[in-house]
C-alpha positions in Angstrom: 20.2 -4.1 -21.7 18.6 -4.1 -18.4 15.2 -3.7 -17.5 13.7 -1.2 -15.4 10.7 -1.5 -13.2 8.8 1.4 -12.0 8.2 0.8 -8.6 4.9 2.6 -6.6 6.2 3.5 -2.8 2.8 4.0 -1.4 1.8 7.0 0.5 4.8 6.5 3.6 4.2 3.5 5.6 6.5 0.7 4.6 4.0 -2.0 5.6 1.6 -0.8 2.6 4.6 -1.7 -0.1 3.3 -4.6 -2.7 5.8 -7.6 -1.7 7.0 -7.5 -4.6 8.1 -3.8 -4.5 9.7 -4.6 -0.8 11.7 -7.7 -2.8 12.8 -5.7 -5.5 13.8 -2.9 -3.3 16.5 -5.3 -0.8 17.6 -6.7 -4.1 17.8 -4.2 -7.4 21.9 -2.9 -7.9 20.4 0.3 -7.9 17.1 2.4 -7.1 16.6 5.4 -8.3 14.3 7.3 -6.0 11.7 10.3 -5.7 12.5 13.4 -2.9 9.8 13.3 -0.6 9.8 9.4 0.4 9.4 8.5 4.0 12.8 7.4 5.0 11.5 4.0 6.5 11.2 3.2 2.8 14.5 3.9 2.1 15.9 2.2 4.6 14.8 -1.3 2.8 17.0 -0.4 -0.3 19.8 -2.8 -0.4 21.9 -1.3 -3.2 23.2 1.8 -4.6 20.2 4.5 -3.8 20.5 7.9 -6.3 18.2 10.8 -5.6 16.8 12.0 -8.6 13.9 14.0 -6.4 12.8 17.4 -8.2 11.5 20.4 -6.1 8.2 22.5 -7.6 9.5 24.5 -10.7 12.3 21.8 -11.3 9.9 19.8 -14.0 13.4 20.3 -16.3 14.8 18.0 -14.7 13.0 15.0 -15.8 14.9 14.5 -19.2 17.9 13.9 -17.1 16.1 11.2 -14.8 15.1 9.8 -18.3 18.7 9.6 -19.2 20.2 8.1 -16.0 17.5 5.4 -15.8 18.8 4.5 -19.4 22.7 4.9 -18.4 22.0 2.6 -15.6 19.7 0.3 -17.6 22.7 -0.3 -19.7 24.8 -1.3 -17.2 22.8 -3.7 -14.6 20.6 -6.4 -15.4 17.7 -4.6 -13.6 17.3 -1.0 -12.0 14.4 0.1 -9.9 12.6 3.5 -10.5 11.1 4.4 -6.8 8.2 6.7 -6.9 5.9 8.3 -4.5 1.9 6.3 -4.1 1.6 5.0 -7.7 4.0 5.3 -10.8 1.1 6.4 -13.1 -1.0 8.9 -10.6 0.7 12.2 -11.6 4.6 10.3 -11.0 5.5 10.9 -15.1 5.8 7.5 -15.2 4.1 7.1 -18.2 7.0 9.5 -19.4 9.6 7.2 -18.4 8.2 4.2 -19.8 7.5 6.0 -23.2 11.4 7.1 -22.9 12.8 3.5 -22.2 10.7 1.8 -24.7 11.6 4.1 -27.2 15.0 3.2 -26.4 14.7 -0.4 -26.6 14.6 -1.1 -23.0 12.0 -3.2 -21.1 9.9 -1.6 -18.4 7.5 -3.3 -16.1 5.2 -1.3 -13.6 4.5 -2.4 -9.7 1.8 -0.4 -8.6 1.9 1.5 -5.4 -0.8 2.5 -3.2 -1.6 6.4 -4.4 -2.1 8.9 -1.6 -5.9 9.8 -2.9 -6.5 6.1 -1.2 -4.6 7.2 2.1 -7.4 9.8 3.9 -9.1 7.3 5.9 -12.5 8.6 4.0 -14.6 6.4 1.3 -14.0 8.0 -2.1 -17.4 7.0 -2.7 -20.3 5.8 -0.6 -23.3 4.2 -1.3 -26.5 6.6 -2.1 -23.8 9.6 -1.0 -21.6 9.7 -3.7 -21.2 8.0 -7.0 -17.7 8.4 -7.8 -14.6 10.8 -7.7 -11.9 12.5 -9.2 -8.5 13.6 -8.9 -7.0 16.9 -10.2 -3.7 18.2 -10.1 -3.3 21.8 -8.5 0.0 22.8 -10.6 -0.1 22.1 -14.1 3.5 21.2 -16.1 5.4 24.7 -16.2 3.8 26.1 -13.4 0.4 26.6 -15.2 -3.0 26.8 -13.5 -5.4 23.8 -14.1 -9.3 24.2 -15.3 -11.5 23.1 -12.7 -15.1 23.8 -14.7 -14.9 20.1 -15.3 -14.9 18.9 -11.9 -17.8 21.3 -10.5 -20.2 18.5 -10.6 -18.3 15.1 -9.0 -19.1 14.5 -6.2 -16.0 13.7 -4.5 -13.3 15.8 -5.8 -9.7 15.0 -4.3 -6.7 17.6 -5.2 -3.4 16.6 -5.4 0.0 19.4 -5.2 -2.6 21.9 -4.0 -1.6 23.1 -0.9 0.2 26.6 -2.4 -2.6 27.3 -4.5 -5.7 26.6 -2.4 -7.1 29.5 -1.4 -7.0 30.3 -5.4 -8.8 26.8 -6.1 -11.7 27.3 -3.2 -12.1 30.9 -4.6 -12.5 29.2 -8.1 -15.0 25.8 -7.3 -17.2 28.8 -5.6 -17.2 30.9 -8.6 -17.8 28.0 -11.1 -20.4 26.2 -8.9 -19.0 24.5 -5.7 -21.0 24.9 -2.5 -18.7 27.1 -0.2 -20.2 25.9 2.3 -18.6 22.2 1.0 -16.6 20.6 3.6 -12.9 19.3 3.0 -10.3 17.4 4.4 -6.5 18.1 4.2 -4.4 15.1 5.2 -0.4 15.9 5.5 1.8 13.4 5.0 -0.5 10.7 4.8 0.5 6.8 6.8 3.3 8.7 8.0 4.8 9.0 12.0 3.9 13.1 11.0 0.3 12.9 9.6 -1.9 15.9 10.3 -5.5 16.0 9.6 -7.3 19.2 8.9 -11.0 20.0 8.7 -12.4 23.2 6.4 -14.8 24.4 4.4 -14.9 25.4 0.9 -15.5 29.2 2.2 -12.9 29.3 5.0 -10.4 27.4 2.4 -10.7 30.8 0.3 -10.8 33.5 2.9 -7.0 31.8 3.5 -8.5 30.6 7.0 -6.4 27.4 6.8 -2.8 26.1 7.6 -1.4 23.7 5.9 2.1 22.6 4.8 2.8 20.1 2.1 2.4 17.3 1.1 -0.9 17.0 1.4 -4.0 15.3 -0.1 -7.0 17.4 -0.2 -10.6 15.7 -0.4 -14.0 18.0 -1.0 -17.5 16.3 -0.6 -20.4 15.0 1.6 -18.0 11.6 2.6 -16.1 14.5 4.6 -18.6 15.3 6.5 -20.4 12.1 7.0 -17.2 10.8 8.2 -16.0 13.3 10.3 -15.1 11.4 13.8 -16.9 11.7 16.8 -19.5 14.3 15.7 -23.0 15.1 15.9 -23.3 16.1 12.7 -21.8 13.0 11.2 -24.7 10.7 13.3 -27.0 12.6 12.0 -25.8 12.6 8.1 -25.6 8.8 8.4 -28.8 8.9 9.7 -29.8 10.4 6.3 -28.4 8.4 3.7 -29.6 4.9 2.5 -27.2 2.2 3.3 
């Protein structure tokens, strides 16, 4: 039996792979590998590459990933599993490693660099904001998530939000978010296609803003206080204590 390591891709660039996910990737038999990876990435595979990438809606799909990684696990001394950012930020890997285990097979995870770290914006900052979290937009099976829990961070960065978020602005308003909140949307993070796009809370709702996925969304006063090249941003780091 083979072992398996889950493998983080980062958010695109190559150059932010672990070196030990880039030497794993020119030498692993096989790599099984998410849908949306920058193809840079997958240029560095030296084996067999299988695309087990699932679309929205296609979360059925998983038992059969589970299922190939243990086929192939059986017949190579190691496989790689190749996910999007990090194996363990909303990438089911967790799943997979429960799966394997369960099946006698050895898993070992190489972190990856998760999107949420790939804005260019602090998560937190120093007499601004005292931490952050992270909330999926589509829960398994399509269902909506509950934000009431997240109305008081003060950095609050969605992830697989970008069909839903005029229904999420309209729903941190109503429980308690500023609407005049600022945001960032950042498509396709580190990649040659990154698009950065600036909105409030308010125009976010009144379905004021363009965006196509992927995208990492980040609500909070870091977003304004680092905005480039602005006024306002002098003057809010005029403001807070450093």
């Amino acid at each position: 039996m083979g072992r398996v390591y889950l493998v983080g891709a980062g958010p695109g660039d190559p150059e932010l792979l672990t070196l030990k996910a880039y030497r794993l990737l020119r030498e692993a038999p096989v790599v099984l590998h998410d849908r949306l990876l920058d193809e840079r990435v997958l240029s560095l595979i030296g084996g067999k590459k299988v695309d087990v990438g699932k679309g929205q809606g296609e979360s059925h799909k998983q038992e059969a990933i589970h299922r190939l990684l243990l086929h192939y696990a059986q017949a190579f001394p190691f496989v790689v599993r190749l996910k999007g950012g990090d194996p363990f930020v909303f990438g089911r890997g967790g799943e997979e490693a429960l799966f394997l285990a369960s099946h006698g097979v050895e898993v070992e995870v190489v972190p990856g660099v998760s999107s949420v770290l790939a804005t260019g914006l602090p998560l937190t900052h120093r007499g601004l904001s005292s931490g952050f979290a992270v909330v999926s937009g589509v829960l398994d099976g399509g269902g909506y998530p509950d934000l009431s829990p997240f109305i008081h961070v003060p950095t609050l960065v969605v992830l697989m939000g970008v069909k839903r978020r005029a229904w999420i602005a309209q729903e941190l308003i109503r429980l308690g978010r500023r609407a005049d909140e600022p945001g960032l949307f950042v498509m396709e993070a580190t990649t040659l296609k990154e698009r950065k796009v600036w909105a409030t809370l308010k125009e976010v709702a009144a379905g004021k803003v363009e965006i196509t996925a992927p995208a990492v969304w980040v609500l909070g006063e870091v977003v304004r206080l680092f905005r480039p090249c602005t006024k306002e941003a002098s003057a809010s780091l005029a403001k807070v204590e450093v």
